[in-house]
C-alpha positions in Angstrom: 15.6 -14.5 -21.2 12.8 -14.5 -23.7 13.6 -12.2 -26.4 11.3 -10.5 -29.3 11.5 -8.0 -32.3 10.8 -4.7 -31.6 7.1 -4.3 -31.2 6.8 -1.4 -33.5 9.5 -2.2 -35.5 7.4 -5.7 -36.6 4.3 -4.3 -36.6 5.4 -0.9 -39.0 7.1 -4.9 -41.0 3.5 -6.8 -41.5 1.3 -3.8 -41.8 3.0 -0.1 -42.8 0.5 1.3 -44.5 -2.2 0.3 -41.5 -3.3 3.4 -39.5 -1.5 3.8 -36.2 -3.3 6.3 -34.5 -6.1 8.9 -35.2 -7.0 11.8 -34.0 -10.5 13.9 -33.8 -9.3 16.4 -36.2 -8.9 13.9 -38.7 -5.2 13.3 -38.8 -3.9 9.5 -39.1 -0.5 8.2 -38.7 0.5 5.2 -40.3 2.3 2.2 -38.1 5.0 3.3 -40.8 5.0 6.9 -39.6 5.0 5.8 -35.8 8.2 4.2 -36.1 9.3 6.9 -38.3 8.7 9.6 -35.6 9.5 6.9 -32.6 13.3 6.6 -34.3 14.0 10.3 -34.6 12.9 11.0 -31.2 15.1 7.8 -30.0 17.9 9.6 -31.9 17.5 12.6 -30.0 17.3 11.4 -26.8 20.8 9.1 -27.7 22.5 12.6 -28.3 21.2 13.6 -24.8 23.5 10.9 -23.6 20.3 8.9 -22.4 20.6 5.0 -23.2 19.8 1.6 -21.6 18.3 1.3 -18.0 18.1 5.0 -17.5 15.1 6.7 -15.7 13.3 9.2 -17.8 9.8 10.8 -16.7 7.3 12.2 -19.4 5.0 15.0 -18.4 1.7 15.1 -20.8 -1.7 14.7 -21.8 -3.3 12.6 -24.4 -1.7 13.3 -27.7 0.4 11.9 -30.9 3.5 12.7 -29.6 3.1 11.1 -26.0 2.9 7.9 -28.2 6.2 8.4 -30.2 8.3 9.0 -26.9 7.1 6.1 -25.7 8.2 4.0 -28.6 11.1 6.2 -29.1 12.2 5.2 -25.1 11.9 1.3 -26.2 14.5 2.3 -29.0 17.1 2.9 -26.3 15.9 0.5 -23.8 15.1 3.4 -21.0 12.4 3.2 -18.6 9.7 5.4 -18.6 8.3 7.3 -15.5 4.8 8.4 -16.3 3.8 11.5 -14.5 0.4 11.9 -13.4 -0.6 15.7 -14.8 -3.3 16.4 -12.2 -0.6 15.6 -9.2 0.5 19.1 -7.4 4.5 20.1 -8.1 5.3 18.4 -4.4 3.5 14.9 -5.3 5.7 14.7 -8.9 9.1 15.8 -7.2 8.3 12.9 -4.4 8.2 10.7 -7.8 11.6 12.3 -9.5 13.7 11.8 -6.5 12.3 8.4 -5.5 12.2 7.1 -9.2 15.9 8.5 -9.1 14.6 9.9 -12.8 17.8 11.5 -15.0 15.7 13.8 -17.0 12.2 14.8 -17.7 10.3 15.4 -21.4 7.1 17.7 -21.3 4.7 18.6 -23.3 4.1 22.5 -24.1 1.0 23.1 -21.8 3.1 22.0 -18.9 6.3 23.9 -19.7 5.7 26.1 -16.2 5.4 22.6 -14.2 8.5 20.9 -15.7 10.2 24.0 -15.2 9.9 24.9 -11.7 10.6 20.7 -11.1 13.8 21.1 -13.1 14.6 24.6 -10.7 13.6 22.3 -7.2 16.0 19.0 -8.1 18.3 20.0 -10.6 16.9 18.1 -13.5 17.7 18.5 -17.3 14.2 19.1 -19.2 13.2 18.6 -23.1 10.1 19.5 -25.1 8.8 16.1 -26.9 8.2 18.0 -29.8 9.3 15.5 -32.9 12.7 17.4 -34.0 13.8 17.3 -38.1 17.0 15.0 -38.1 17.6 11.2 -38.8 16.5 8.2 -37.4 18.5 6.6 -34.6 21.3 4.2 -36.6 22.4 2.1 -34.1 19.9 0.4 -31.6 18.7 -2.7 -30.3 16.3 -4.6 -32.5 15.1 -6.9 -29.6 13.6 -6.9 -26.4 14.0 -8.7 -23.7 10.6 -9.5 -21.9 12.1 -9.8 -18.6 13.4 -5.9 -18.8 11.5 -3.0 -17.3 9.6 -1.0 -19.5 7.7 1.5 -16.6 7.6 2.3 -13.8 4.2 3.6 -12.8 3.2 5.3 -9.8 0.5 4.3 -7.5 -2.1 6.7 -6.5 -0.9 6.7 -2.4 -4.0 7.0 -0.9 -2.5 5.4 2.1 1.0 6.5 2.5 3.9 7.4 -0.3 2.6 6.3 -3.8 4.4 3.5 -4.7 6.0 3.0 -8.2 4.9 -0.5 -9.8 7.3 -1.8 -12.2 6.6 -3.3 -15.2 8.0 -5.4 -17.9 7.4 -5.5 -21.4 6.4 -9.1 -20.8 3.8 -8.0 -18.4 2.5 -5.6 -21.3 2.6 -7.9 -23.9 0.7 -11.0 -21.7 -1.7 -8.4 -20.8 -2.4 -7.4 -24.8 -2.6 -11.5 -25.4 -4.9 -12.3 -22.6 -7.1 -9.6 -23.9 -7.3 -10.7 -27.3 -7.7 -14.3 -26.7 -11.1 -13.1 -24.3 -12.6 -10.6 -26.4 -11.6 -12.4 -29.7 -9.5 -9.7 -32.4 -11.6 -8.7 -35.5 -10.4 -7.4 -38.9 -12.4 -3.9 -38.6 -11.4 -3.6 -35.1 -10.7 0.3 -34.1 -10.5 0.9 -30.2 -11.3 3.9 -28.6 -8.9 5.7 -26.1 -9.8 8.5 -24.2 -8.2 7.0 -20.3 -5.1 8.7 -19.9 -2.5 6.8 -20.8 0.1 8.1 -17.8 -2.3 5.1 -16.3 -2.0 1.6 -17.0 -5.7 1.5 -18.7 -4.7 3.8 -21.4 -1.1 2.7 -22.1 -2.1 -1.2 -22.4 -4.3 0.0 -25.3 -1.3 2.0 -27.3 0.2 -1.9 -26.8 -2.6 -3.5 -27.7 -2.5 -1.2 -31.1 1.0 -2.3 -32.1 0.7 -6.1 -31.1 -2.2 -6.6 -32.6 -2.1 -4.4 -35.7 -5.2 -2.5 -34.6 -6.0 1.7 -34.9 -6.6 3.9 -32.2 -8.5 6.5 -31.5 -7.2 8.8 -29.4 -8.8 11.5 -27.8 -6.8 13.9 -24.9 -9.8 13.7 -22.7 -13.0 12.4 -22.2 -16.1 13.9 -23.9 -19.2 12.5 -23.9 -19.5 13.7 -27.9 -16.8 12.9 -29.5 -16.8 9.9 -28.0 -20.3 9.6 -28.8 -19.6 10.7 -32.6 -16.8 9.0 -32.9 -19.0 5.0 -32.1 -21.8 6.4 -34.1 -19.9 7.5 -37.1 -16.3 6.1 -37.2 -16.1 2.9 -37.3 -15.1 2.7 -33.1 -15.7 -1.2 -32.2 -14.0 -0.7 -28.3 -14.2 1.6 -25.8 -12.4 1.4 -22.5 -14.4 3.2 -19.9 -15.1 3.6 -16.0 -18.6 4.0 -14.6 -19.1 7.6 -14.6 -17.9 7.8 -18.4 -20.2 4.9 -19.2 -23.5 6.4 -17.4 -22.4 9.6 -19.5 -22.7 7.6 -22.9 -25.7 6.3 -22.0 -27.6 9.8 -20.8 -26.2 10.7 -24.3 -27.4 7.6 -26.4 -30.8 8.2 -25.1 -33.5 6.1 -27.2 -31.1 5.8 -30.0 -28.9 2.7 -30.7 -25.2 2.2 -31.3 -24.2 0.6 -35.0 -24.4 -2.9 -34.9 -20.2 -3.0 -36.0 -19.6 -1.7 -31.8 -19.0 -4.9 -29.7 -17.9 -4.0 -26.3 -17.8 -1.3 -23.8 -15.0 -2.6 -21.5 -15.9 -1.4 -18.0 -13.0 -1.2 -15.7 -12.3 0.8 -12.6 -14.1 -0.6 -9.8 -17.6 -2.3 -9.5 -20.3 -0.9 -11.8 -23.9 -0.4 -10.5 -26.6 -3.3 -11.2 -28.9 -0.4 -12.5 -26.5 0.6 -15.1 -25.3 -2.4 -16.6 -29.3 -3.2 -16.6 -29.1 0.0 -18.5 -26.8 -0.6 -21.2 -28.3 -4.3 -21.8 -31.7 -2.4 -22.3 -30.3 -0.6 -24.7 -28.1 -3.1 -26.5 -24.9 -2.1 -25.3 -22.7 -4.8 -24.8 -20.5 -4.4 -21.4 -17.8 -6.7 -20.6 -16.7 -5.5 -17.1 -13.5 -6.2 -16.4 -10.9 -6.4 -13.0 -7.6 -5.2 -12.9 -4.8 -2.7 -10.9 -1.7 -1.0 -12.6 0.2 -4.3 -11.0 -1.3 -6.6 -13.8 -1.2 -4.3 -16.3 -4.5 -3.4 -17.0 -7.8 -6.2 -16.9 -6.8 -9.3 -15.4 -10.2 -11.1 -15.1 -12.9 -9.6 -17.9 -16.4 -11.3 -18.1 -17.1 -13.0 -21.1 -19.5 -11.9 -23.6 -22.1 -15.6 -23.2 -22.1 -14.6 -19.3 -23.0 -10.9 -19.7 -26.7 -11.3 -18.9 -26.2 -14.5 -16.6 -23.6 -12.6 -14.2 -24.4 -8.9 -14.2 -22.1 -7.6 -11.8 -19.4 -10.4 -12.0 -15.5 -9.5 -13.3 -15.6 -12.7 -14.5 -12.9 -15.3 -14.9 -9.2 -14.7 -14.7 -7.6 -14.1 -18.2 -5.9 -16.9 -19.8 -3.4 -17.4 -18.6 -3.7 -15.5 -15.3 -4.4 -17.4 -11.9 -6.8 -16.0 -8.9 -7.6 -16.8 -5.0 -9.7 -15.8 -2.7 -7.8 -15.7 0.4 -8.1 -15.0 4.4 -5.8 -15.7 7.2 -3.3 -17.6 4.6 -6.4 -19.7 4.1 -8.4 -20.2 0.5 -12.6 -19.3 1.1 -15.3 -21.3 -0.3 -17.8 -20.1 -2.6 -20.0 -16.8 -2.0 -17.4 -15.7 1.3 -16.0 -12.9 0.7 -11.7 -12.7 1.3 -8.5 -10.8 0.0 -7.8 -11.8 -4.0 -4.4 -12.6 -4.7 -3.4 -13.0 -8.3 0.0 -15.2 -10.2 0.5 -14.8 -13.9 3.2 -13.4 -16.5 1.2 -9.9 -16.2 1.4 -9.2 -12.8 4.8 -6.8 -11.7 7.9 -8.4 -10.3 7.5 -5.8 -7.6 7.0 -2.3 -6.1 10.7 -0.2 -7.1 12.9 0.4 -3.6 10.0 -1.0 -1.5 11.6 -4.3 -0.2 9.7 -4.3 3.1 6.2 -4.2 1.1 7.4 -6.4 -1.8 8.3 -8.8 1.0 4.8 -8.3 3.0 2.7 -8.2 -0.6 4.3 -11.0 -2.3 4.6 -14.5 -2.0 5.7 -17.7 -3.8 4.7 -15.8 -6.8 1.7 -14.8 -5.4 0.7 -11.1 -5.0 -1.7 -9.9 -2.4 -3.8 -7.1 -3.9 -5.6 -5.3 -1.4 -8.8 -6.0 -3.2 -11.5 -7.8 -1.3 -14.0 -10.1 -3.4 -16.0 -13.6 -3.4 -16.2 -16.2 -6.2 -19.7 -17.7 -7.2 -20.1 -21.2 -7.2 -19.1 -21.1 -11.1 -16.0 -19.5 -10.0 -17.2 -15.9 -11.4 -15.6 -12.9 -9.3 -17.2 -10.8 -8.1 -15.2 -7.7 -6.5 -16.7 -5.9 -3.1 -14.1 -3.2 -2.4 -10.7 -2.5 -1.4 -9.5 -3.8 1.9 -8.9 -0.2 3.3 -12.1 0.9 2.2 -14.1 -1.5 4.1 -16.3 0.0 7.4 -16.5 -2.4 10.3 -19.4 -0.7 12.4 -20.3 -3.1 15.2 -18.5 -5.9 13.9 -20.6 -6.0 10.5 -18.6 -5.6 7.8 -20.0 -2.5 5.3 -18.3 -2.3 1.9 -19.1 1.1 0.6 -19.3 0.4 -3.3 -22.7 -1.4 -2.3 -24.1 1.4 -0.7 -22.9 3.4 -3.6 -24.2 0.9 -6.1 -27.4 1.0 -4.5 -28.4 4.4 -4.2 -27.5 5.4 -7.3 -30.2 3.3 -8.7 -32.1 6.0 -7.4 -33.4 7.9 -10.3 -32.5 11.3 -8.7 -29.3 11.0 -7.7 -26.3 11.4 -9.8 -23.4 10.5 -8.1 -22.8 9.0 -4.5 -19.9 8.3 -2.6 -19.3 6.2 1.0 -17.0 6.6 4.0 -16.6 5.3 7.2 -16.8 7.8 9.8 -15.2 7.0 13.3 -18.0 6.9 15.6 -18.0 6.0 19.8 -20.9 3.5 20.0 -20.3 1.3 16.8 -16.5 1.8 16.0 -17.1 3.8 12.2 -20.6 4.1 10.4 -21.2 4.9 7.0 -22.2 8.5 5.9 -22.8 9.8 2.2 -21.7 12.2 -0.3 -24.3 12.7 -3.1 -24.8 14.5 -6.2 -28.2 15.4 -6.7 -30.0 14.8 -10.1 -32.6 16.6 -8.6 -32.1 20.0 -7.1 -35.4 19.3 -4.9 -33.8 16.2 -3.1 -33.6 16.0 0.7 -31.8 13.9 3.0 -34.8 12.1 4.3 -35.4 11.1 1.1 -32.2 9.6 0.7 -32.3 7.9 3.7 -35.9 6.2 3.1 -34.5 4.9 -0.1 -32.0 3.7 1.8 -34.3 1.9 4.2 -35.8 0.1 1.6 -32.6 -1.6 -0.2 -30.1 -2.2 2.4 -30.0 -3.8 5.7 -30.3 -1.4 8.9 -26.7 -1.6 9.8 -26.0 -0.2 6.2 -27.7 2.4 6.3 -25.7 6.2 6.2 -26.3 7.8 9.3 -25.7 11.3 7.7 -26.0 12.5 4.5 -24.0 15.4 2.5 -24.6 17.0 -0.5 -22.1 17.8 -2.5 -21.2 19.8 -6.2 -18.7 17.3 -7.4 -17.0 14.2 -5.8 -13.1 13.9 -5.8 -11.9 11.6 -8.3 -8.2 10.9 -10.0 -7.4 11.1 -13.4 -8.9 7.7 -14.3 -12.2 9.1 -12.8 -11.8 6.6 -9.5 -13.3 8.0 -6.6 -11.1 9.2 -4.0 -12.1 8.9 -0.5 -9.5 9.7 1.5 -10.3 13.3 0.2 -14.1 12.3 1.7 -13.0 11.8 4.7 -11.0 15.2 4.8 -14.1 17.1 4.3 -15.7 15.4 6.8 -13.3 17.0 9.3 -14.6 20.4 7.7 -18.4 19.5 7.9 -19.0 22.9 8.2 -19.0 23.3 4.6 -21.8 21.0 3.8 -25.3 21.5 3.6 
């Protein structure tokens, strides 16, 4: 059992007067008025009869309050079930009645949703409004590292979602391993526009507390007032993905950022050479990072000495994470590529009610991510794709975020996204979604850019343009939902 004050609790202690959280119409809560809030709701939801261990899911989008529930649910030691607000009413009841979740809080917007789900499984509901009474009198100070704090649901591509628990230790050693890579300064303000029902956005509203550090928080992405926000207050960090980052960099043009922002952390899957090229041209540092919802945000992050040296690289595991390369139970040498499996205090003790795939995923503290990738011979990772993702056409493995890296280094294409499509001769081949940059692009032009970057076998046989490409809430693409319209090809120029 290792035990520790109340996160909030010590930090609203050391630094009351500190702001908490800000907002883009100017309001600011003070760590002091976080706990404040965080205590009355924890009141609240003890007079609901809710306490220790139980199962509560929150419906919402970015805002103030999302972060005083959270708090408030550490007050009375229940876990919290994040609910994703883009899934349809079928995907969250699959995650009520597998979470075995006693009640559900919701935000205003999403009063019809958590309505109709309280009709379907007989659940008690709440608004998360802040009420006017006391704070909670009688609660436990401490917490106990080893408890579960979340439990988050995969995105079930393949299958039932699965929901990854985690404990306040994992959170906690993910905030540490963070600092002691990117280094804490005093004027430190970190951006947060990543939804924080995902693990990217949450680790941040930990990172604030634990290290005594403002956020920003916005309810969406927008490219300007996230833009406004670097260029005129005070932002040091911003959490991004690719598609967010290419954005800020359309936006930023020929200007620069102030010389106070130190780090664009890049997360969610392998970033284009071209862009990160981009943002180096233009002075903007980019530390790209690795990590999955079962490690609780970045477990390796390059460091900022290697930016230039190893464009493209996730860098080194975090202190004090460790990471394998692995295939047929066997470690790979340098530059081959295998299945990274990952040990350390941030990673999950397992999937909740899954014991066949905690058995199958897990071992001697090992877990087996899915993720297939290659150390250098400096020991930098660098991450190729997941394992399900991966085309084997003729026996040549293709990993579709190459392709996708590649071609959009093409000046008029946007967006681009790979699939494996089942083919007679060669077993799958690769075809392409893209989103033109310019409306006069053909597909023969794709193709002979193609031709001229990758080898033959990697080369989309057919090309489809589309208006948009699926993507979840944390903007990563989706391809099972590709490879649905590809059944429909009808629809597709």
């Amino acid at each position: 059992m290792t035990i520790m004050p109340n996160w909030l609790d010590k930090r609203a202690y050391l630094t009351p007067h500190m702001e908490a959280i800000v907002l883009n119409d100017g309001s600011r809560y003070t760590f002091k008025q976080l706990q404040h809030d965080a205590k009355v709701y924890a009141a609240h939801l003890k007079q609901q009869g809710y306490g220790k261990g139980d199962h509560i899911a929150l419906l919402s989008s970015n805002c103030y309050e999302f972060a005083v529930v959270v708090h408030a649910f550490h007050y009375i030691g229940a876990v919290a079930f994040l609910l994703n607000t883009r899934l349809t009413e079928s995907e969250l009841l699959f995650q009520l009645n597998d979470g075995e979740v006693k009640s559900l809080i919701y935000h205003t917007q999403y009063k019809e949703v958590a309505t109709n789900l309280s009709e379907q499984c007989n659940l008690p509901i709440f608004a998360m409004d802040v009420p006017d009474q006391p704070e909670i009198s009688n609660y436990e100070p401490e917490l106990d590292l080893n408890d579960v704090s979340h439990i988050l649901y995969t995105s079930g591509t393949t299958g039932n979602p699965k929901g990854v628990q985690l404990t306040y230790g994992n959170h906690y050693w993910s905030a540490t391993s963070s600092a002691l890579n990117l280094g804490l300064h005093q004027n430190d303000r970190w951006l947060l526009s990543l939804p924080m029902f995902h693990v990217g956005g949450l680790s941040i509203l930990y990172r604030s507390v634990i290290y005594g550090m403002p956020v920003h928080l916005h309810e969406k992405f927008d490219v300007e007032e996230i833009h406004r926000d670097i260029m005129e207050r005070g932002v040091t960090i911003v959490s991004v993905v690719t598609l967010m980052l290419e954005q800020l960099m359309d936006r930023l043009g020929k200007n620069k950022y102030p010389e106070t922002f130190r780090c664009m952390l890049l997360g969610g899957g392998p970033a284009p050479k071209t862009l990160v090229e981009t943002c180096q041209t233009k002075g903007v540092p980019v530390f790209q990072t690795y990590g999955m919802t079962e490690t609780a945000s970045q477990f390796c992050t390059l460091d900022e000495d290697h930016m230039l040296a190893k464009i493209g690289s996730s860098g080194k595991p975090l202190f004090p994470g460790q990471l394998k390369i692995v295939e047929n139970e066997e470690e790979r040498a340098a530059n081959d590529v295998g299945e990274i499996v990952v040990k350390g205090p941030n990673v999950t003790k397992g999937y909740w009610k899954r014991e066949q795939t905690n058995r199958e995923d897990f071992y001697d503290g090992w877990f087996k991510t899915g993720d297939l990738g290659y150390f250098d011979e400096d020991g930098f990772l660098y991450v190729v794709d997941r394992r399900k993702d991966l085309i084997i056409s003729g026996g040549e493995n293709i990993y579709p975020a190459e392709i996708e890296s590649t071609l959009k280094g093409f000046d008029r294409i946007q967006d681009a996204g790979v699939v494996g499509k089942k083919d007679d001769r060669w077993g799958e081949v690769p075809v392409v979604f893209i989103i033109k940059r310019d409306k006069n692009l053909s597909k023969e032009e794709v193709i002979n850019y193609a031709k001229t970057h990758l080898a033959k076998y990697k080369i989309p046989k057919e090309v489809y343009f589309i208006d948009e490409l699926p993507r979840n809430a944390s903007r990563k693409l989706q391809r099972h939902k590709l490879l649905e319209l590809i059944e429909g090809e009808g629809n597709h120029d």
